[in-house]
C-alpha positions in Angstrom: -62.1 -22.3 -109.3 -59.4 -24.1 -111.3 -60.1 -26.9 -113.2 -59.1 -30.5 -112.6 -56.7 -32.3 -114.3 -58.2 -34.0 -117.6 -58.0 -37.8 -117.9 -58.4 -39.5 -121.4 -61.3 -42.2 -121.1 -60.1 -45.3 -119.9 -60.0 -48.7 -121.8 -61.9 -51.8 -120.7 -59.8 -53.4 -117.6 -57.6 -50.3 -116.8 -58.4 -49.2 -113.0 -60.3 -45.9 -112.5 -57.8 -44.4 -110.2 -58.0 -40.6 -110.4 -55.2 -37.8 -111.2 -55.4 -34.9 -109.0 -54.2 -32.0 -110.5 -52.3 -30.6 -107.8 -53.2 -27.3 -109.0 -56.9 -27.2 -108.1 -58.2 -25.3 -105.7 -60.7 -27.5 -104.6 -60.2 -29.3 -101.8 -62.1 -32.0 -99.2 -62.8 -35.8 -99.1 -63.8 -35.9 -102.6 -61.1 -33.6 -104.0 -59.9 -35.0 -107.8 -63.2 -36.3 -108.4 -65.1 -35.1 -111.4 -69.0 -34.9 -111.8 -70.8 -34.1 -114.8 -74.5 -32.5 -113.6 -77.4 -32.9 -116.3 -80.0 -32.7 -113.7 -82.4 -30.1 -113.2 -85.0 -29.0 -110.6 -84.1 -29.9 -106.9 -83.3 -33.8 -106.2 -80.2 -34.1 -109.1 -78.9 -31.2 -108.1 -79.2 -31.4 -104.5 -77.4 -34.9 -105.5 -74.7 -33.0 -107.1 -73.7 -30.3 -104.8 -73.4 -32.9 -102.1 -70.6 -34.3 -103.8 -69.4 -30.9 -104.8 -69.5 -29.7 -101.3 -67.1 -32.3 -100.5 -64.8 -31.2 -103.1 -65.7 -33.1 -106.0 -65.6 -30.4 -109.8 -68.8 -30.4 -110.5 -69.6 -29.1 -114.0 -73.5 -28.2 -114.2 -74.6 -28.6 -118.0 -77.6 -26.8 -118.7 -79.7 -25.5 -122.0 -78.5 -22.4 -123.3 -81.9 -21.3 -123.5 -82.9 -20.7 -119.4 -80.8 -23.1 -118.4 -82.2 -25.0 -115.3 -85.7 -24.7 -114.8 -85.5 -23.3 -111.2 -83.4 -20.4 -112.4 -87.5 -19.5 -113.2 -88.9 -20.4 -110.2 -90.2 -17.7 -108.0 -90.6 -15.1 -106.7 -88.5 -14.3 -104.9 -86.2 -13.4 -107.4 -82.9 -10.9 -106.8 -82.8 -8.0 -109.2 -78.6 -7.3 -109.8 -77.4 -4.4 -111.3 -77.8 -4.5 -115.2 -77.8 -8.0 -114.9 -80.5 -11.2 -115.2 -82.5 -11.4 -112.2 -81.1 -14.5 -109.7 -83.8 -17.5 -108.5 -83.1 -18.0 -104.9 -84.3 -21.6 -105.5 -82.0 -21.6 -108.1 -79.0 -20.6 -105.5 -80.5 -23.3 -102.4 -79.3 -26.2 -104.6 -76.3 -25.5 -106.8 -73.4 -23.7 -104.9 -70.0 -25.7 -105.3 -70.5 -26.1 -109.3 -69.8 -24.3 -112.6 -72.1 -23.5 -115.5 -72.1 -24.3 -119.3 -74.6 -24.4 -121.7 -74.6 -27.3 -124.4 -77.3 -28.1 -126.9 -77.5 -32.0 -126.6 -79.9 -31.6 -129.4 -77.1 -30.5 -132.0 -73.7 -32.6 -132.4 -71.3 -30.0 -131.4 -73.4 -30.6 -127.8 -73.4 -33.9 -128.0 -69.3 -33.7 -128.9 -69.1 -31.3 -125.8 -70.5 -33.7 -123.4 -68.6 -36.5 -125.0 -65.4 -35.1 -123.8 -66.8 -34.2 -121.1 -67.9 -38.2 -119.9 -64.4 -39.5 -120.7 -62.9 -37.3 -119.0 -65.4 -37.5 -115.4 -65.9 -39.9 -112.7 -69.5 -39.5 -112.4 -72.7 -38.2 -114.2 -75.8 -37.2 -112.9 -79.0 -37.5 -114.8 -83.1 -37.0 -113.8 -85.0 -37.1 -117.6 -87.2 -39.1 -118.0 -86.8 -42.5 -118.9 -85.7 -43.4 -122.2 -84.8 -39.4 -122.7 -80.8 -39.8 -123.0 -81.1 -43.2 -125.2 -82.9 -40.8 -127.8 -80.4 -38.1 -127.4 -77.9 -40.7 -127.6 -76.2 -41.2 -124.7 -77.2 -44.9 -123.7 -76.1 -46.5 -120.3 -74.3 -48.6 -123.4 -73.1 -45.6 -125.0 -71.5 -43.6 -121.8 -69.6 -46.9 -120.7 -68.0 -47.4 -124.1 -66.9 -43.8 -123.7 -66.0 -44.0 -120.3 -66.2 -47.7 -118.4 -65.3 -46.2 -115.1 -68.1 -43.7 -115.4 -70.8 -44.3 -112.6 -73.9 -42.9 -113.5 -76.9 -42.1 -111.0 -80.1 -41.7 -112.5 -83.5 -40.1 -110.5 -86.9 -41.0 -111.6 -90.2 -40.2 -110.2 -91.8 -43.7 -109.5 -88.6 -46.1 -111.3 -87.2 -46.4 -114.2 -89.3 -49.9 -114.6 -92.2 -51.5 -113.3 -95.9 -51.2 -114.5 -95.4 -47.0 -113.8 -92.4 -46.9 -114.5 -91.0 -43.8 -116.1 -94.0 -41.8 -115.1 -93.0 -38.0 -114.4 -92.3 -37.3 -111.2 -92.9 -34.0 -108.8 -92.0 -33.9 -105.5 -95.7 -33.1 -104.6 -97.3 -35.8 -106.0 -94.5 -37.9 -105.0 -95.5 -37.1 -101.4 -98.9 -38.2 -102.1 -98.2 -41.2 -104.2 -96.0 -42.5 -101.6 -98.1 -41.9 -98.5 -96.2 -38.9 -96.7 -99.3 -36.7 -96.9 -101.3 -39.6 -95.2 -99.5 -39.3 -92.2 -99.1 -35.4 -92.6 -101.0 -33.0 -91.2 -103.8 -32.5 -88.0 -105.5 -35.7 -89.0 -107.5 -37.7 -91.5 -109.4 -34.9 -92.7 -106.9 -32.4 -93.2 -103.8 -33.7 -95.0 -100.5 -31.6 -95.6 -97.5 -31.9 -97.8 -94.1 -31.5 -95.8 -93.0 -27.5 -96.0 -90.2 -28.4 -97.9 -89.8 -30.3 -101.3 -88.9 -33.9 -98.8 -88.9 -36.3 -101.8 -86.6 -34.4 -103.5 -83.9 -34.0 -101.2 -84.5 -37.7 -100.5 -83.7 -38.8 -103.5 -80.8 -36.7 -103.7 -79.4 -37.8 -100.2 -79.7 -41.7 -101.3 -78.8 -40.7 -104.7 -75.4 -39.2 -103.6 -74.9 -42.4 -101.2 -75.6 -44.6 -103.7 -72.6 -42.8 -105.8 -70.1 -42.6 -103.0 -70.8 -46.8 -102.6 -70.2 -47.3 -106.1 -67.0 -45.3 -106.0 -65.9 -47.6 -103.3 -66.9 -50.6 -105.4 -65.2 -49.3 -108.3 -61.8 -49.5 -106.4 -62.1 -53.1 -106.3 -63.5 -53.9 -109.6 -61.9 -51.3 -111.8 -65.7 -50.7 -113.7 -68.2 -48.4 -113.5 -71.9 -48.9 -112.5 -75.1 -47.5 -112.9 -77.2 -46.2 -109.9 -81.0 -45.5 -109.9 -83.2 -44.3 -107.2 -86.8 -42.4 -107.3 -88.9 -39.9 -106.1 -91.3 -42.6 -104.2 -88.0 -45.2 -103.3 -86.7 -41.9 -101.5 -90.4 -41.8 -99.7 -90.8 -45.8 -98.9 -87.1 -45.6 -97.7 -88.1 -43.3 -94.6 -91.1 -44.8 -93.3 -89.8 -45.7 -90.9 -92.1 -47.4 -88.4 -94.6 -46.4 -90.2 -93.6 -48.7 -92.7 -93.5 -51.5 -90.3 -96.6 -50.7 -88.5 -98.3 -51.8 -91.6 -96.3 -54.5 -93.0 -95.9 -56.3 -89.6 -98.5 -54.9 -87.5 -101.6 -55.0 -89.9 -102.4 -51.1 -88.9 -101.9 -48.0 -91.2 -100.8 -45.2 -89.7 -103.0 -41.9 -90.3 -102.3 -38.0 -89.8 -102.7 -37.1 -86.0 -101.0 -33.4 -85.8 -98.2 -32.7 -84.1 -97.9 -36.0 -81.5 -96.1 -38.8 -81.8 -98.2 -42.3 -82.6 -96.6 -44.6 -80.4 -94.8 -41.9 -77.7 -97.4 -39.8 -75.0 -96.3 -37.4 -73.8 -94.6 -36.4 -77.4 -95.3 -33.4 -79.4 -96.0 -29.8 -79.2 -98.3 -28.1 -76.2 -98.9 -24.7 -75.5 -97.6 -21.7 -72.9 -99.2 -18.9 -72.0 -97.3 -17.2 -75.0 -96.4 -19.7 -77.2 -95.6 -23.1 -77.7 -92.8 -25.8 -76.8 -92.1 -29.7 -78.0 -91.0 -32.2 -75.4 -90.1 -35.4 -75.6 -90.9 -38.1 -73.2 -89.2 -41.2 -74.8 -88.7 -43.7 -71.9 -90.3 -44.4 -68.3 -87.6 -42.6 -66.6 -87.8 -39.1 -68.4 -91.9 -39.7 -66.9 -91.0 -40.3 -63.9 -88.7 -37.2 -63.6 -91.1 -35.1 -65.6 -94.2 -36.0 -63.2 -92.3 -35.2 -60.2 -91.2 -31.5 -61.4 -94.4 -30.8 -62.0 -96.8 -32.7 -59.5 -98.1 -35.8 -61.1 -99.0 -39.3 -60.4 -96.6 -41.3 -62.4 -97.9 -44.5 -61.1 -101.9 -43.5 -61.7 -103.3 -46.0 -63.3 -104.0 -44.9 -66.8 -100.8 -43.2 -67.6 -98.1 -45.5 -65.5 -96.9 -46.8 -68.7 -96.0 -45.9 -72.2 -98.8 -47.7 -73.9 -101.2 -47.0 -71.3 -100.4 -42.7 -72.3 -100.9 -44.0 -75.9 -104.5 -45.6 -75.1 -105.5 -42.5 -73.0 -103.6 -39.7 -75.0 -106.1 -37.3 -74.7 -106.6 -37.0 -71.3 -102.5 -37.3 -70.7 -102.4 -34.5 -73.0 -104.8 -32.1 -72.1 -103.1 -32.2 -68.1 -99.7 -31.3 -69.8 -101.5 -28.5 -71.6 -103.2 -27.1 -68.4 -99.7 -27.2 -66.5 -97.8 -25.6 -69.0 -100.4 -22.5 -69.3 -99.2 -21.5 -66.4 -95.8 -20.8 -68.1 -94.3 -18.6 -70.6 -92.6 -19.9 -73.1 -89.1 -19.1 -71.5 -90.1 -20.3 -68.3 -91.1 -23.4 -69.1 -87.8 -24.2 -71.0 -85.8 -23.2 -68.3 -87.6 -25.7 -66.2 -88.0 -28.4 -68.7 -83.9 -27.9 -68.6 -83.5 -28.0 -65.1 -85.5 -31.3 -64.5 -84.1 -33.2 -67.6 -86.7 -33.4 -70.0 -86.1 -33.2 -73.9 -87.1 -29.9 -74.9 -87.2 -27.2 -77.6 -89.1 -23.8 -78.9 -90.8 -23.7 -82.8 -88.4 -21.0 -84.5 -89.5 -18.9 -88.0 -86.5 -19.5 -90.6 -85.5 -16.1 -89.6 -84.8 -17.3 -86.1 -82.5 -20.4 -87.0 -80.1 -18.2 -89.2 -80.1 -15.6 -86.6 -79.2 -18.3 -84.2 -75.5 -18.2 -82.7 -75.5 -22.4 -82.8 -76.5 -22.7 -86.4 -73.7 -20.1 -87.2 -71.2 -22.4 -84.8 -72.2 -25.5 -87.2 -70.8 -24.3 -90.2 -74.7 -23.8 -91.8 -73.8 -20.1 -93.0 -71.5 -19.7 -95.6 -70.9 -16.5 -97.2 -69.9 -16.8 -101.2 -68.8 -14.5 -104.1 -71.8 -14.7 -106.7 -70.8 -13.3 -110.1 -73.9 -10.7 -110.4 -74.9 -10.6 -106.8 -71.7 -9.9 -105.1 -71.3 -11.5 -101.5 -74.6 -13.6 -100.2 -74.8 -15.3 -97.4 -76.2 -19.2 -97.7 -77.4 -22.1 -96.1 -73.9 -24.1 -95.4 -73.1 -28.2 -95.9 -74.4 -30.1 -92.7 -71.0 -32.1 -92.7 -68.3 -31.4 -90.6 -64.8 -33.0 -90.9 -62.0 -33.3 -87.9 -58.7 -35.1 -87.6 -59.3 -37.7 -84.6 -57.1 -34.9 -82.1 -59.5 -33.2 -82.5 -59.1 -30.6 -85.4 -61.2 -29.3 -87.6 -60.3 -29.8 -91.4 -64.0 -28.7 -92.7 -63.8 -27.0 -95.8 -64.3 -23.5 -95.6 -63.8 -22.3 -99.5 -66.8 -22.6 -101.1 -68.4 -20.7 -104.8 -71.4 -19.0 -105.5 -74.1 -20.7 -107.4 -73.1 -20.1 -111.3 -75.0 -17.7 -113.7 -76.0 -19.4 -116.7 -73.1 -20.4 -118.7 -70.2 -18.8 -116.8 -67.9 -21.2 -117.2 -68.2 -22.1 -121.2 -64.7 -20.8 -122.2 -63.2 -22.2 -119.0 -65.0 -25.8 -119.3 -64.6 -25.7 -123.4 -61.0 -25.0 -122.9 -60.6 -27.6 -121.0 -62.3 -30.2 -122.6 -60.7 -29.2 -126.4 -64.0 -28.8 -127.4 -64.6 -24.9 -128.5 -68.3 -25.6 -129.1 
């Protein structure tokens, strides 16, 4: 990867519009843009490869002892060749970046990324509150180096409030924020979501709080300062959970894997296996009872919120009349009257699926130690309106720690 053009920090009043080096080989919507990444662990970086799979240079600044803490996390590790071991939690949340190492705590880190803000568009942060002030790099500080500079910070729980800057894991984020309450086969036996959902939360709104800003900032020529939190990121998907509470007066509780307000909704079981359906409106009843023999009219069950009432006895007649079916079957026919449908694949199943492949969700990269591996891919997809696609398709490997120092210190004029 080439690197993008450098900009002198701007003066108070002078618009923030960016110089694309027209030598970079980066390209997409955000092409010209630069991020500085000081996050570490999943929702900042997951933030930060967003915008760097849309083209934006990120530069990833990390310790130059271990660097980010998920290049430790594991197993599963990969073992290259006379080379450190690779985290592949590390590599599920930094591709699109580069690497250098700067020691924040010493001035010649501090001068690095001080050359570094006034020459970037946006920086990325996730310490803990108060955390850059003492290393010196104020909100105050960053915009008198840079005012178009729009920062996004993540917290756990806010950077204010009575808990405010409290530390923050996505776990006990889950918890905090009531996820795990509604998680899980009921009451008794709450779950956290398999994957780390705060997290990448936070990071989605994070990243589209940054993109907002960048709009603003072609207005008002200034910078701005975005926050968002582990438990904002929670709160912001309830959903109607949310509203069943705050409206309704009734708080919504685990109950497996059926919809609340939707019968017949969830998962049910074949004679070797399982499917999901989704019966989301009177009319997919009606055409559901009528391929396979019931009453849609019996009273009990003719409407939504009469299934709701009498769920169990709706769903223990699905369950008898689909254990008559293999799995298979019971798609097929599911298909062939209309109703919403779907099997439960292992991980290994949805990469080895032909659509996920069609989507773009595989890319295949050139990692410094580990040669060519193959990776979850962007969920975006770009097309000109006749219909083209103008996706990117040139992506990098996640970075080993440090591997761009001479590039990024060259760069920046600052051989430190």
């Amino acid at each position: 990867m080439k690197n993008t053009l450098p900009r002198t920090g701007k003066p108070a009043g002078q618009t923030c519009t960016a110089e694309t080096n027209t030598e970079s080989a980066l390209d997409g919507p955000l092409a010209g843009l630069t991020v500085i990444d000081l996050t570490r662990a999943l929702a900042g970086p997951h933030a930060a490869m967003m915008l760097g799979d849309l083209g934006a240079d990120v530069v990833k600044i990390e310790t130059p002892e271990g660097g980010d803490d998920t290049r430790g996390w594991g197993p599963p590790f990969v073992e290259p060749v006379d080379a450190e071991r690779e985290s592949t939690y590390f590599l599920c949340a930094n591709r699109n970046k580069r690497s250098i190492t700067l020691d924040l705590k010493t001035d010649g880190g501090r001068a690095g990324l001080e050359a570094l803000v006034r020459n970037a568009d946006v920086l990325m942060e996730n310490f803990r509150t108060g955390v850059l002030d003492r290393l010196g790099f104020s909100t105050e500080h960053l915009a008198a180096l840079n005012p178009c500079l729009i920062v996004l910070s993540i917290s756990g729980f806010g950077h204010d409030g009575p808990e405010g800057g409290r530390a923050g894991y996505d776990q006990i984020a889950q918890g905090e924020a009531g996820l795990m309450s509604l998680t899980g086969s009921g009451p008794e036996d709450i779950q956290r979501v398999g994957v780390p959902i705060a997290d990448l939360l936070a990071g989605m709104y994070g990243a589209f709080g940054v993109l907002a800003a960048l709009r603003e900032r072609e207005h008002t020529g200034k910078g701005r300062v975005v926050r968002t939190s582990l438990l904002a990121s929670v709160v912001g998907v309830h959903a109607f959970q949310g509203t069943k509470w705050t409206v309704g007066g009734e708080v919504g509780k685990a109950q497996g894997n059926h919809h609340p307000s939707i019968c017949p909704y969830g998962l049910f079981h074949t004679s070797d296996g399982a499917v999901q359906i989704s019966i989301g409106s009177e009319g997919l009843w009606k055409r559901f009872c009528e391929g396979f023999h019931f009453d849609s009219a019996k009273a009990g069950t003719a409407t939504n919120p009469e299934r709701v009432e009498n769920r169990k006895i709706v769903n223990e007649s699905v369950e008898e009349a689909f254990g008559a079916f293999t799995t298979d079957e019971l798609l097929i026919e599911l298909d062939r009257i209309g109703v919403p449908a779907g099997r439960i694949r292992s991980i290994r199943e949805v990469y080895e699926w032909e659509q996920t492949r069609s989507q773009g969700l595989l890319i295949d990269v050139e990692h410094h130690t580990l040669g060519t591996i193959t990776l979850p891919g962007p969920p975006l997809r770009f097309f000109d309106t006749d219909g083209t696609e103008v996706t990117r398709t040139a992506h990098t490997a996640p970075p080993v720690l440090g591997e761009h120092n001479g590039q990024i210190r060259q760069w920046t004029g600052v051989d430190r």
